[in-house]
C-alpha positions as CSV (number, residue, x, y, z in Angstrom):
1,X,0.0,0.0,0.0
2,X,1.5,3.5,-0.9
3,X,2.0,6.5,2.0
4,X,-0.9,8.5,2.5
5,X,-1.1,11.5,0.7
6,X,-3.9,14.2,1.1
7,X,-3.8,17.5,-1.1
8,X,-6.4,20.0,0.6
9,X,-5.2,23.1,-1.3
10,X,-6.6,24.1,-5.1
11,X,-2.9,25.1,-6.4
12,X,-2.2,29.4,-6.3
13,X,0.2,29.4,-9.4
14,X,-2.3,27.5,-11.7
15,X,-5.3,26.3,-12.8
16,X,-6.1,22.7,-12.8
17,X,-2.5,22.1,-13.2
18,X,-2.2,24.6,-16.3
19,X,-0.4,27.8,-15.8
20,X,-2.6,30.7,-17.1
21,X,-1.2,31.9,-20.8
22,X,-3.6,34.7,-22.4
23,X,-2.3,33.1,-26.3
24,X,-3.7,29.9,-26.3
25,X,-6.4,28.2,-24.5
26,X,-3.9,25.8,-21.9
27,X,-0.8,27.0,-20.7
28,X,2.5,24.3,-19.9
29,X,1.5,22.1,-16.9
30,X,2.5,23.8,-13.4
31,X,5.9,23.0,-12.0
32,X,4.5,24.0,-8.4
33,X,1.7,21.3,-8.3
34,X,3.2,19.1,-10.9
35,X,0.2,19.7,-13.5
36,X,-2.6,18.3,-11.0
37,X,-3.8,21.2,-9.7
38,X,-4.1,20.7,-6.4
39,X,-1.2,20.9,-3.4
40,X,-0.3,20.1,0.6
41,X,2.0,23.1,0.0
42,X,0.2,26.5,-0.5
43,X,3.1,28.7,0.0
44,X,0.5,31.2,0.8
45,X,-3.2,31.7,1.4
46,X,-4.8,29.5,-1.2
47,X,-8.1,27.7,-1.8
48,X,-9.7,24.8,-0.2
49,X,-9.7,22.1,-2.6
50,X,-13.0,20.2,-2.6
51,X,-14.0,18.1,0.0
52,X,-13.9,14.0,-1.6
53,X,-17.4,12.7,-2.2
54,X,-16.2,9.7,0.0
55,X,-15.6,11.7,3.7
56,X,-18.8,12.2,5.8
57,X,-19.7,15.8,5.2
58,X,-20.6,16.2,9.2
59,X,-19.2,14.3,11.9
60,X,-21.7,11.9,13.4
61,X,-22.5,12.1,17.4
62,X,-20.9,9.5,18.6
63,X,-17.5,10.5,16.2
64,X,-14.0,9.5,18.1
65,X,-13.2,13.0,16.9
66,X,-15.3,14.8,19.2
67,X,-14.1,16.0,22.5
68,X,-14.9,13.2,25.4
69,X,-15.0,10.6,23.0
70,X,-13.2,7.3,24.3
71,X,-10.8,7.5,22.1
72,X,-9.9,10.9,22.3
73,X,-9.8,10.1,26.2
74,X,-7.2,7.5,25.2
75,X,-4.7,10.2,24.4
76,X,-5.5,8.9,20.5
77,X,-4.0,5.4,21.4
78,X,-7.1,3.8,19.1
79,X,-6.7,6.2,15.9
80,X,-4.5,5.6,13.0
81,X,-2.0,8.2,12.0
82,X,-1.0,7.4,8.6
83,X,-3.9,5.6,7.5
84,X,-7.6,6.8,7.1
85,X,-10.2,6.6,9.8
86,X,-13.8,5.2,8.5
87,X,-16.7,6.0,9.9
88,X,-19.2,3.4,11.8
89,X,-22.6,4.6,10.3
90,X,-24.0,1.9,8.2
91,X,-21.4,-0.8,8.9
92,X,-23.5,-3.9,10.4
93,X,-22.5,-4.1,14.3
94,X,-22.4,-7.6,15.8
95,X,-24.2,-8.6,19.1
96,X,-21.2,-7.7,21.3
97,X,-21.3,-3.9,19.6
98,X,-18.2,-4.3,16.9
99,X,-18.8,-2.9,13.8
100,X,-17.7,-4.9,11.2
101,X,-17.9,-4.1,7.2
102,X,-19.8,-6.9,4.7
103,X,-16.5,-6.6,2.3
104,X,-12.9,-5.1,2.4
105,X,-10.3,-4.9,-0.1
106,X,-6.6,-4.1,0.8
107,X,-7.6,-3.7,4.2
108,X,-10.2,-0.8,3.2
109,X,-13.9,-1.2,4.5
110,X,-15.6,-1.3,0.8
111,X,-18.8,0.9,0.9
112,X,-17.6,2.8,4.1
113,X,-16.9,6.7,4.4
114,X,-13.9,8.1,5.5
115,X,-14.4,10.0,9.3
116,X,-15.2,13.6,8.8
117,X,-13.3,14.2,12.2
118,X,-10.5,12.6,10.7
119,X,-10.3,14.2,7.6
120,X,-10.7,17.4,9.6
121,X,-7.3,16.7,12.0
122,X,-5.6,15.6,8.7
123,X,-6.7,18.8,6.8
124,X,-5.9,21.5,9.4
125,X,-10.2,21.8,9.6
126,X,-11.2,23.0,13.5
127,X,-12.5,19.5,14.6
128,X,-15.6,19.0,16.1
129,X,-16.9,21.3,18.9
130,X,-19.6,19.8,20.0
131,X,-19.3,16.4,22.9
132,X,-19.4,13.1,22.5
133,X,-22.6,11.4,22.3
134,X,-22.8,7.6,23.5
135,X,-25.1,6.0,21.1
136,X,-26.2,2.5,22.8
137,X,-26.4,-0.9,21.0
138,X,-29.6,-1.9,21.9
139,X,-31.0,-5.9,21.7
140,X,-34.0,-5.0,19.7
141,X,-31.2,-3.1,17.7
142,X,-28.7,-6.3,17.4
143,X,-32.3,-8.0,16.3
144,X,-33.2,-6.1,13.8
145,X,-30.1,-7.0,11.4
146,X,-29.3,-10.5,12.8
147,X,-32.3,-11.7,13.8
148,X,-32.3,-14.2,17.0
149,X,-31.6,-17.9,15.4
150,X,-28.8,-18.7,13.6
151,X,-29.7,-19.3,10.1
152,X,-28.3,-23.1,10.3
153,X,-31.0,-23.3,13.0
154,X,-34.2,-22.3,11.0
155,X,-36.2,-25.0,9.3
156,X,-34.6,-26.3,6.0
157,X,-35.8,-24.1,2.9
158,X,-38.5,-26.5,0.5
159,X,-35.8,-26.4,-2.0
160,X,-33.8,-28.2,0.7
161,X,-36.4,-31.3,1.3
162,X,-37.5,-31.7,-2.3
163,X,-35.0,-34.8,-3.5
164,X,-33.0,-34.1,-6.3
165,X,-33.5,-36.3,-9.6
166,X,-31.0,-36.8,-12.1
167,X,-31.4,-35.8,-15.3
């Protein structure tokens, strides 16, 4: 997996990763930002670049981001540094409260956001302001996605009883 690299800045020298040339329509690519058009080194006041469609626009109420959170309380022991943070909303949590994603690939929680507290301490963004919320698992909760009987448990399907004939 390749180092972590996050580019909130829109580059001030260019635009898009074109410097601006009045004769023709695109300029020669931009030496500062190396033609992409965006930077992690401003040298200067510059633009936000746009947030990623895959971080949470708000941080949720229960965010490890927010001050009193467990984690936070932990000095940051739980939180990756160089790796992003994925928020919990709409991961499946198991009965013992463990949220656990349907599908991963390199490690990465397919389907999952990235933490908009996290992307706020990697950004330089004020982080949230507001406390941490405890938001309990509840049984009915747990129910509702699991159910109460294993599925090996439940009576065989019709499919299941009906012999097979060869054909």
């Amino acid at each position: 997996m390749t180092d972590l690299r996050i580019t909130p800045f829109k580059c001030p020298f260019c635009v898009g990763g074109r410097l601006p040339d009045p004769d023709e329509s695109l300029g020669e690519r931009c030496h500062h930002c190396t033609g992409e058009g965006l930077t992690d080194d401003p040298c200067g006041p510059a633009d936000r670049a746009p947030r990623p469609p895959a971080v949470m626009r708000t941080p949720c109420a229960d965010c490890a981001y927010r001050p009193g959170s467990p984690e936070r309380e932990a000095l940051g022991a739980q939180l990756p540094e160089n790796e992003p943070f994925f928020c919990h909303q709409g991961l499946p949590i198991s009965a013992t409260g463990a949220y656990t994603p349907v599908a991963t690939f390199r490690g990465l929680p397919l389907g999952a956001m990235v933490c908009a507290g996290w992307w706020a301490a990697q950004t330089g963004e004020p982080l949230p302001g507001k406390p941490y919320r405890d938001v309990p698992v509840t049984a009915n909760h747990v129910e509702a996605l699991w159910g109460h009987t294993p599925h090996i448990l439940t009576e065989p399907a019709a499919e299941a009883t009906t012999p097979r004939t060869e054909g």
